[in-house]
ZAMARGU-4260 file (C-alpha; in steps of 0.2 Angstrom, whole numbers, plus 5000, padded with zeros to 4 digits):
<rodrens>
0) 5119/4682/4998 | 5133/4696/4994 | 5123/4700/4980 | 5110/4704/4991 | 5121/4715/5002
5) 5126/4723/4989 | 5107/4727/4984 | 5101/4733/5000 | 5120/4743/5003 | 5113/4752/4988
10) 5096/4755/4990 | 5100/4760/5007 | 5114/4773/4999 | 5100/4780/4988 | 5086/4783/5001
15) 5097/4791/5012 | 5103/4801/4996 | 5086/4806/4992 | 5083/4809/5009 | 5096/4822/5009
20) 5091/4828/4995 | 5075/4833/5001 | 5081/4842/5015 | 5096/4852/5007 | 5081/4858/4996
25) 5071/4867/5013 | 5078/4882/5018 | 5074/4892/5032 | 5080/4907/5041 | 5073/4914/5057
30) 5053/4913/5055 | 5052/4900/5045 | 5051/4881/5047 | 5042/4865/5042 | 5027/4871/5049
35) 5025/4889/5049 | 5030/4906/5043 | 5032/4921/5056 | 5028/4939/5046 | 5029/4955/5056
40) 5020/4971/5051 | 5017/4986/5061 | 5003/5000/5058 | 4994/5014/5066 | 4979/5007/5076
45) 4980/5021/5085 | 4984/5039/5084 | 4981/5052/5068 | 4983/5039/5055 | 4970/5026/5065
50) 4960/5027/5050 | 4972/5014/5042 | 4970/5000/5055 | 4957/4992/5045 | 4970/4987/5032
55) 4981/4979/5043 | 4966/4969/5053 | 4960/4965/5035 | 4978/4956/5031 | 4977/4946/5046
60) 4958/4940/5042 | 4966/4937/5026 | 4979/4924/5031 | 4969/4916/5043 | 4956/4911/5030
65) 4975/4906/5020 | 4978/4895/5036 | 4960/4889/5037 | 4963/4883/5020 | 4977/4873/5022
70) 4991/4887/5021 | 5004/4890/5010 | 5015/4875/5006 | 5008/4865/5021 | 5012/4880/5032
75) 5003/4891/5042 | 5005/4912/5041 | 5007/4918/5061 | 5004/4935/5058 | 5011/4946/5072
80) 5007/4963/5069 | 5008/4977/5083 | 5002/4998/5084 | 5015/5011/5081 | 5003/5027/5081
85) 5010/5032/5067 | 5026/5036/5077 | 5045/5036/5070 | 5050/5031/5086 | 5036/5019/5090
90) 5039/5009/5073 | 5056/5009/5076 | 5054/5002/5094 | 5042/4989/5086 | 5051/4983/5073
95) 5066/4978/5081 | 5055/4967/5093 | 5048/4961/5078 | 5067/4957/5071 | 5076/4951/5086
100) 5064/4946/5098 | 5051/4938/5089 | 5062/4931/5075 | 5050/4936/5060 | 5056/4932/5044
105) 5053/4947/5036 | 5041/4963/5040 | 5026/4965/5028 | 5017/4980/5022 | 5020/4992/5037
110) 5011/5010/5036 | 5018/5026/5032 | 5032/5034/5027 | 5038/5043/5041 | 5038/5026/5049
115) 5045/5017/5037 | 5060/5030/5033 | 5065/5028/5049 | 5067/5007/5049 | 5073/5006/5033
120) 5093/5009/5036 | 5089/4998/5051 | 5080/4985/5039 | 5093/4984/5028 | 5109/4981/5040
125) 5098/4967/5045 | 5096/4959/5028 | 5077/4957/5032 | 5065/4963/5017 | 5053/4976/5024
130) 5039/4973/5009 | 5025/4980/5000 | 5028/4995/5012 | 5011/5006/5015 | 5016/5022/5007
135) 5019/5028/4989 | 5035/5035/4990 | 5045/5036/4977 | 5061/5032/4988 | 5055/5013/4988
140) 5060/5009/4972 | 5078/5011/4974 | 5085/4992/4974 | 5105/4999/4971 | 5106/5007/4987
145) 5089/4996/4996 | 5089/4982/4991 | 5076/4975/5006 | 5065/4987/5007 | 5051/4987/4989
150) 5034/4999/4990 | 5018/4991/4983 | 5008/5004/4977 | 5007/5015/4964 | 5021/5031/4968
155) 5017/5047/4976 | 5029/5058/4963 | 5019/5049/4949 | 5002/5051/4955 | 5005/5071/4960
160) 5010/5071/4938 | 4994/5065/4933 | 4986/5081/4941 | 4998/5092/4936 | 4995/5086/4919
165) 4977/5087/4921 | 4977/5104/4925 | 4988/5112/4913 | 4978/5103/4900 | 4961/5108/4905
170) 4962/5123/4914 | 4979/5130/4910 | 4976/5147/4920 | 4974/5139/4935 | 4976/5148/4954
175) 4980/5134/4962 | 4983/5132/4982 | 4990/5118/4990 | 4989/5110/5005 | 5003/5096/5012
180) 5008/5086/5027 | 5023/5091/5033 | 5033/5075/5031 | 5041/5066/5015 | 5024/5057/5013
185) 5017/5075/5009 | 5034/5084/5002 | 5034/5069/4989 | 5018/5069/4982 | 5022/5088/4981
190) 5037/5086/4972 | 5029/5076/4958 | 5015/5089/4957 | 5027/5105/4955 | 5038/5094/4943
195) 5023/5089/4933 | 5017/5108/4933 | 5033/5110/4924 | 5034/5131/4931 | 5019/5132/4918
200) 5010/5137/4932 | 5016/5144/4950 | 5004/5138/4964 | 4995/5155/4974 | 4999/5149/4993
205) 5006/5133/4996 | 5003/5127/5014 | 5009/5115/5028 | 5001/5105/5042 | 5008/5094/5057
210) 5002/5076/5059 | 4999/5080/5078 | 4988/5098/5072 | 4969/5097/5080 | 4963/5107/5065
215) 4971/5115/5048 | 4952/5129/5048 | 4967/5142/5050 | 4975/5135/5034 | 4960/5133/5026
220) 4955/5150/5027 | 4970/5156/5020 | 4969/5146/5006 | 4952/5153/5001 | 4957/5170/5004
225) 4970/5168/4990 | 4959/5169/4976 | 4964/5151/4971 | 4949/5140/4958 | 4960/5125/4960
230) 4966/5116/4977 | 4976/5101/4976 | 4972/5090/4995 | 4987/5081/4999 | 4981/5073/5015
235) 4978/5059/5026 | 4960/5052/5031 | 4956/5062/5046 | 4964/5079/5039 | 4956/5073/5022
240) 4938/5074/5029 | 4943/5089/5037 | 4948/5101/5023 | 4930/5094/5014 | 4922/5099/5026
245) 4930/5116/5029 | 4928/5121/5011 | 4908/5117/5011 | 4906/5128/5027 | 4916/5145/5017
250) 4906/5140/5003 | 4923/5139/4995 | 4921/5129/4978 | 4937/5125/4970 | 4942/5112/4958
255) 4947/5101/4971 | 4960/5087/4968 | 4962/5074/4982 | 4976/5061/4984 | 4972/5043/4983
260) 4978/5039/4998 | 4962/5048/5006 | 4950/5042/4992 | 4940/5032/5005 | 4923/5034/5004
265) 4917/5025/5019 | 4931/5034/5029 | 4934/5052/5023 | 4919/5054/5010 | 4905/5048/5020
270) 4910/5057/5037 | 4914/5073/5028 | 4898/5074/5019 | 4893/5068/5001 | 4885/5084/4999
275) 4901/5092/5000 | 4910/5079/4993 | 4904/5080/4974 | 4916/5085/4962 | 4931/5080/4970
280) 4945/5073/4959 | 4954/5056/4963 | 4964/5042/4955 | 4958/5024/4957 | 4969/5008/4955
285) 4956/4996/4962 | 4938/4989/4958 | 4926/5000/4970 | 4915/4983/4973 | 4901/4996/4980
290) 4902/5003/4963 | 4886/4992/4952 | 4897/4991/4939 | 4906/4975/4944 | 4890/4967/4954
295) 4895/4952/4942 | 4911/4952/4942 | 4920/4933/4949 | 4935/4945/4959 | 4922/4957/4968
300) 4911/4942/4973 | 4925/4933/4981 | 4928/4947/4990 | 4912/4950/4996 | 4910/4933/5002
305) 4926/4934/5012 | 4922/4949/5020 | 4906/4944/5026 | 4916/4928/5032 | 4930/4934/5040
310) 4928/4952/5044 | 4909/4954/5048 | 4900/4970/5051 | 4914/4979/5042 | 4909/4995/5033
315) 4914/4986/5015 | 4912/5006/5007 | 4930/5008/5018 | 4941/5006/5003 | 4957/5001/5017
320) 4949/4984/5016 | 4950/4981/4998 | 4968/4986/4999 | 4974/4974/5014 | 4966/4961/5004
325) 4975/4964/4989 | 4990/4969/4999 | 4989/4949/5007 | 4985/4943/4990 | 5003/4949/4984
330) 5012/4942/4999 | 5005/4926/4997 | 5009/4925/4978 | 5027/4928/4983 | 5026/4914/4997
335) 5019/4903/4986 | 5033/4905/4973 | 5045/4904/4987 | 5043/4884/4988 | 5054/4878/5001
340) 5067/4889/5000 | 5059/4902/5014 | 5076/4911/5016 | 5072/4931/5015 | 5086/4933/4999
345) 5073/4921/4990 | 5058/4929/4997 | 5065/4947/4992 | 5072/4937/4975 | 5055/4933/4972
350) 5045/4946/4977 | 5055/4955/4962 | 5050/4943/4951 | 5030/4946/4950 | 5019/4946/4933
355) 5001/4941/4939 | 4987/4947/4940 | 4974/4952/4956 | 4954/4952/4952 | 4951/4967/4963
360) 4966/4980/4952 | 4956/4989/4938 | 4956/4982/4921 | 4974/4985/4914 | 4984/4987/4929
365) 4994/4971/4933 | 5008/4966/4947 | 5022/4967/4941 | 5042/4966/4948 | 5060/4965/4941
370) 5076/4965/4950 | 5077/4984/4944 | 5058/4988/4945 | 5053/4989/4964 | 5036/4996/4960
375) 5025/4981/4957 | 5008/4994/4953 | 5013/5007/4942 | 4997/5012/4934 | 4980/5022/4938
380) 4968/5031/4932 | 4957/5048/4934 | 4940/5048/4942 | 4928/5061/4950 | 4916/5058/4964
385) 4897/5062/4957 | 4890/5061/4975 | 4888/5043/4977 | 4900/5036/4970 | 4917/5038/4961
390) 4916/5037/4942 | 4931/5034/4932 | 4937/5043/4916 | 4950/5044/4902 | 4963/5031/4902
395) 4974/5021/4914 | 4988/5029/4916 | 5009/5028/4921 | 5013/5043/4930 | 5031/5050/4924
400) 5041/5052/4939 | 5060/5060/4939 | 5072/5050/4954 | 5085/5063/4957
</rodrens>
């Protein structure tokens, strides 16, 4: 009869062991529980940089056909995500009732740098990972003095090398002009150009616009009027469409270099005229899946079929949607890795542990994170617009960027 005692005293001893051991290996903090994770992200539905929304509404189709599937770990993504207009202020205001009233667990892919330059001090002091931000910015890759904040796209300074590089090695007696927005997102994309022009070559006019401007015709004209063969667009969307547009009506016929960021053709190709369009230089880092050549491919397809699932009627030539997707895809491999330890210093420790592949980045160009590397797409490639589509050229390639 002891014996017996003793038995079940021990078996009893060892469930409630294993028991314990099972729940010392779930961790949560704020947004996170047995059920559910609480991600906050805010973008610009609204205002100047409206053109962006459709990457945001494309995430949130995204984790809900996550959640339809079962969710991540047996838990469901609620995805709250609110407009900032592309407003320091407003993203500011948004994010800390994302933090402290709504109790995300972190924030996700926000837009913009402005926007995100003025959360991230704010970010940090919270200890609350502010990932995959929506801008290139080369400050987002700084884990020694930011440890919570990490970029996802490939870097402004980086991409403004590659057409620096371009330039000088195929027409090396350039007159260039330049156009920027008047923000860090522009100043950084400038910085790279000018550093990656090396003073081989001094820009003819180099000119700025405000984010709230109703038209840059006025800088446009000057631009012409320089004499410059070369212009170098270092715009958003609607600005982006605008300056195309410009140039065709002066009959103005530069070699024109456009930042990726504006590379859209279903939202600032399209609207400005394909006519006008031809000839443009860009950088790609992602499958065009309106581009015949991957018809076939297993990545595209999947794509397709959610997008006709989940976001029906969308313009699928509006590049923004192939970005949220792959933007979500990221955030669900680090959730995934995160097990049941959701606590943000694991989600951040993971997220800067990444080496997969996504089906809809270019051949060759691969996620990847290191506890030093905060830039998890590092890679692109060159191509020109022929009218109807972009077509890619030369080889992928690393833009060399100089972090002062």
């Amino acid at each position: 009869m002891q014996s017996k005692f003793i038995a079940a005293g021990l078996a009893g001893a060892m469930s409630l062991a294993m028991a314990g051991a099972a729940l010392a290996q779930k961790k949560y903090d704020s947004g996170a529980s047995d059920t559910e994770i609480k991600i906050g992200n805010t973008y610009a539905y609204s205002g100047p940089a409206s053109a962006y929304g459709v990457i945001g509404k494309t995430e949130a189709a995204y984790f809900k056909m996550i959640n339809d599937q079962g969710g991540i770990n047996g838990r469901k993504i609620n995805f709250v995500t609110y407009d900032d207009g592309y407003s320091p202020p407003k993203a500011v205001e948004q994010t800390r009732k994302l933090v402290e009233s709504d109790e995300v667990l972190f924030i996700f892919n926000p837009l913009g740098t402005p926007p995100n330059t003025a959360i991230q001090k704010y970010m940090n002091a919270k200890k609350t990972p502010q990932l995959f931000v929506a801008t290139g910015a080369t400050k987002w890759n700084d884990p020694k003095h930011f440890p919570w904040t990490m970029g996802w796209q490939p870097n402004y300074q980086g991409e403004g090398v590659i057409y620096a590089h371009y330039i000088l090695k195929n027409k090396p007696k350039a007159k260039i002009a330049i156009l920027y927005q008047n923000d860090d997102y522009g100043k950084d994309y400038l910085k790279g150009f000018m550093d990656g022009l090396g003073g081989k070559i001094k820009p003819v006019m180099t000119l700025s616009y405000e984010v709230s401007d109703p038209t840059i015709d006025s800088q446009m004209t000057r631009l012409q009027a320089s004499g410059a063969d070369t212009f170098f667009n270092i715009t958003t969307p609607k600005f982006a469409a605008m300056a195309i547009k410009k140039s065709a009506e002066m009959k103005w016929k530069p070699l024109h270099f456009l930042n990726n960021v504006s590379a859209s053709i279903g939202t600032v190709l399209k609207p400005a005229g394909f006519e006008n369009s031809q000839g443009i230089i860009s950088t790609a880092y992602m499958k065009d899946p309106n581009d015949p050549q991957w018809k076939d491919d297993a990545g595209v397809k999947k794509w397709n079929a959610f997008v006709d699932k989940y976001l029906p009627g969308a313009n699928k030539a509006d590049g923004g949607i192939v970005t949220g997707y792959n933007a979500a895809q990221t955030m669900v491999q680090v959730l995934k890795q995160c097990g049941d330890n959701l606590t943000r210093e694991n989600v951040m420790k993971q997220a800067a542990s990444l080496n997969f592949d996504l089906p809809m980045l270019l051949p060759g160009i691969k996620i990847t994170t290191s506890a030093t590397d905060y830039f998890p797409i590092k890679q692109m490639q060159l191509q020109e617009f022929d009218g109807e589509k972009w077509v890619r050229f030369g080889p992928v390639i690393k833009g060399e960027v100089s972090i002062d």
